[in-house]
C-alpha positions as CSV (number, residue, x, y, z in Angstrom):
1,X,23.7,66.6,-45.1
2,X,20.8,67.2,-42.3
3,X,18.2,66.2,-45.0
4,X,19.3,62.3,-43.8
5,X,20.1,63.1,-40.2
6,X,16.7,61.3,-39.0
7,X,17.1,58.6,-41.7
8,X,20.3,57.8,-40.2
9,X,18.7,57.8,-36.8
10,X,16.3,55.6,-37.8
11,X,18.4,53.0,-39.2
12,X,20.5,52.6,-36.2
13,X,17.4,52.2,-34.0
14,X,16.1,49.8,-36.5
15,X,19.6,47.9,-35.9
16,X,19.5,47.9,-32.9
17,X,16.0,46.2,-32.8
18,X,17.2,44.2,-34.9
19,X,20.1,43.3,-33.0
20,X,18.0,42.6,-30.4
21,X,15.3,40.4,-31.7
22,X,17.9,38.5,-33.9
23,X,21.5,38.7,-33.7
24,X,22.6,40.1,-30.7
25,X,25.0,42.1,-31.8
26,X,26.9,41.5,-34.8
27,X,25.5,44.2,-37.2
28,X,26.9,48.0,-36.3
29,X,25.3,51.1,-36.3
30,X,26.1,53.9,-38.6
31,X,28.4,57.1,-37.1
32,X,25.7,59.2,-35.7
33,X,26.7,62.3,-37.7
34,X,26.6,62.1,-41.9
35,X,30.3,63.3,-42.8
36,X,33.0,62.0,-45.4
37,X,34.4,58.7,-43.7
38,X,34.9,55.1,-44.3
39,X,31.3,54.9,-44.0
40,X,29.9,58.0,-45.8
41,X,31.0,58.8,-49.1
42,X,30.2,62.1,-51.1
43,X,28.9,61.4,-54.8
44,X,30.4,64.3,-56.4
45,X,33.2,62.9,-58.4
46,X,34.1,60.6,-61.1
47,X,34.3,56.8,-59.7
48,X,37.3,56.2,-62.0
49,X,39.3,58.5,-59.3
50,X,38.4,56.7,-55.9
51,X,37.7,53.0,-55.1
52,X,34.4,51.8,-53.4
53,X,33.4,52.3,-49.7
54,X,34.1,48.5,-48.4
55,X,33.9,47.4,-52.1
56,X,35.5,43.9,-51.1
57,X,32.7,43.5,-48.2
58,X,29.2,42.2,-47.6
59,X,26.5,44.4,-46.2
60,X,23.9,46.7,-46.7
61,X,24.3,50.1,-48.4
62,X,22.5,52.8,-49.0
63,X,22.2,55.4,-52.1
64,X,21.0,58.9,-50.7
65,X,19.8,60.9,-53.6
66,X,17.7,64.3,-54.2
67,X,15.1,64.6,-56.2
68,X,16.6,66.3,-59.5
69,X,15.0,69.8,-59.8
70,X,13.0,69.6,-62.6
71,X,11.1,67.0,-61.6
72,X,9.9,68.8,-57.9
73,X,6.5,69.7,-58.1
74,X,5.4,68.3,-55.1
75,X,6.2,65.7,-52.6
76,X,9.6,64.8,-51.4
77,X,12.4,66.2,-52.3
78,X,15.4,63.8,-50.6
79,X,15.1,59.6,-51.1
80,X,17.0,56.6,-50.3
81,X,17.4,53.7,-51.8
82,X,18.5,50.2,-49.4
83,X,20.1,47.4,-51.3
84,X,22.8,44.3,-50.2
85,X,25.9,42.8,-51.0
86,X,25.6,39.2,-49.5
87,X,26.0,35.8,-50.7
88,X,27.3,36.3,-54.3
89,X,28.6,39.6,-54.5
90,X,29.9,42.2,-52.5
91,X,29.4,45.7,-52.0
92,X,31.9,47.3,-54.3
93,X,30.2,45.1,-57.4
94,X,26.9,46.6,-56.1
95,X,28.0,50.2,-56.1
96,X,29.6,50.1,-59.6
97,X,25.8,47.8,-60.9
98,X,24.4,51.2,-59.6
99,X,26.7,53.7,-60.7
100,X,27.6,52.4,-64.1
101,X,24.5,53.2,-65.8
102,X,25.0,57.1,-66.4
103,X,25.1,60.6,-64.5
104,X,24.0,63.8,-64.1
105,X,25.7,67.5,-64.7
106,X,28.6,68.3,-62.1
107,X,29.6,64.2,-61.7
108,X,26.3,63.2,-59.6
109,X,25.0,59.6,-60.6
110,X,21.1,59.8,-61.2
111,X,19.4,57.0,-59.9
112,X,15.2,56.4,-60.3
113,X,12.6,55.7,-58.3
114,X,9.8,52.7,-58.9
115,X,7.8,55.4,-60.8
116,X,11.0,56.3,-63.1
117,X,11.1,59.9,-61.6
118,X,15.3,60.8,-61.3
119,X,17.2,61.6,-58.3
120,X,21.1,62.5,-58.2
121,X,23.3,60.6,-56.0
122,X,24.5,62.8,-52.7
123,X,26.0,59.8,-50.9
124,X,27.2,56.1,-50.6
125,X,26.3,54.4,-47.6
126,X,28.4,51.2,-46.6
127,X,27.2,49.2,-43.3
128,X,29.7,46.0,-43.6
129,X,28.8,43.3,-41.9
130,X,31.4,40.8,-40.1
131,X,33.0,38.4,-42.6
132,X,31.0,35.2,-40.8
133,X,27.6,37.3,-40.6
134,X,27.4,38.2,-44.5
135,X,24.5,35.4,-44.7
136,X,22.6,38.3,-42.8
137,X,22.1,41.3,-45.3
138,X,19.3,39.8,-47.0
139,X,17.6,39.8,-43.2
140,X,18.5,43.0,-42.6
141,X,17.9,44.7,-46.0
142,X,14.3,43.5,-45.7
143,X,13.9,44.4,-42.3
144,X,15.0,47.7,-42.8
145,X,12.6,47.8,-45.3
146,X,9.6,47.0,-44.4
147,X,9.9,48.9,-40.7
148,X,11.2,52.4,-42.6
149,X,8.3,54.6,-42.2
150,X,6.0,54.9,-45.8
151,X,6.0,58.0,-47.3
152,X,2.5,58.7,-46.7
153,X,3.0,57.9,-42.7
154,X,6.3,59.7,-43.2
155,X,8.0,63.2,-43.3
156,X,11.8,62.2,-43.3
157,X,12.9,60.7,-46.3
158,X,11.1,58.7,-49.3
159,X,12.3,55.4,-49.9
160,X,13.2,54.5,-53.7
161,X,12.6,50.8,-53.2
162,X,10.3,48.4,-51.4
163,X,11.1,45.0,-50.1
164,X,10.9,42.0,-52.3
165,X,12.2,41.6,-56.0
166,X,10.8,45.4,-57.0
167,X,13.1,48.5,-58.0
């Protein structure tokens, strides 16, 4: 769990710029500390048994996922990927898009990067946004994008996805 601790960091300060700039304040921050809640959810079991994080809201999410062993011969180790739930959708449609597609030994979902190398699930991120601000994930998925730190200007976390229509 400490392998996102700054990544969580950094997207509440991000928010709160955001919030800021834009908004003023109707996106929240994240709990501080990465622990099973209605925001964090552990990707160790089948989906059939549990329901969605927020699955019936809009928002931004997050898939935190290690780099599966076999493929760790340099590099980073620990990624994120930072998707939305906004106009047509919602966040529970999302997470199943994601999760549907196959897993890894002991129940985690694998998930790739742009450059098709695998990571295994560790967590489910949900950041709903207010049922009259769902028009601003797009806004803040992007934003959160492009100001996340690169992973050559970066030791925290690698980022599984860019901004614009890319994987």
């Amino acid at each position: 769990m400490q392998e996102y601790q700054a990544f969580i960091t950094k997207i509440n300060v991000l928010i709160d710029i955001f919030n800021a700039q834009f908004v003023n304040p109707l996106v929240p921050v994240l709990p501080a500390v990465l622990e099973p809640c209605a925001f964090y959810t552990p990707c160790n079991f089948e989906w059939a048994l549990r329901t969605f994080p927020y699955s019936t809201k809009r928002g931004v999410y997050f898939l935190f996922a290690e780099r599966m062993a076999s493929f760790q011969p340099s590099g980073f180790s620990y990624g994120a990927y930072v998707g939305k739930a906004s106009l047509t959708t919602v966040m529970g449609v999302r997470f199943h898009k994601h999760l549907s597609k196959g897993k890894a030994e002991g129940g985690r979902y694998v998930f790739y990067d742009k450059k098709g190398t695998p990571f295994r699930i560790d967590w489910l991120v949900a950041l709903p946004l207010p049922e009259e601000a769902g028009w601003l994930a797009p806004a803040l998925e992007e934003y959160l994008l492009i100001h996340m730190p690169k992973k050559e200007h970066s030791t925290e976390i690698y980022l599984l996805n860019r901004n614009g229509n890319y994987i």
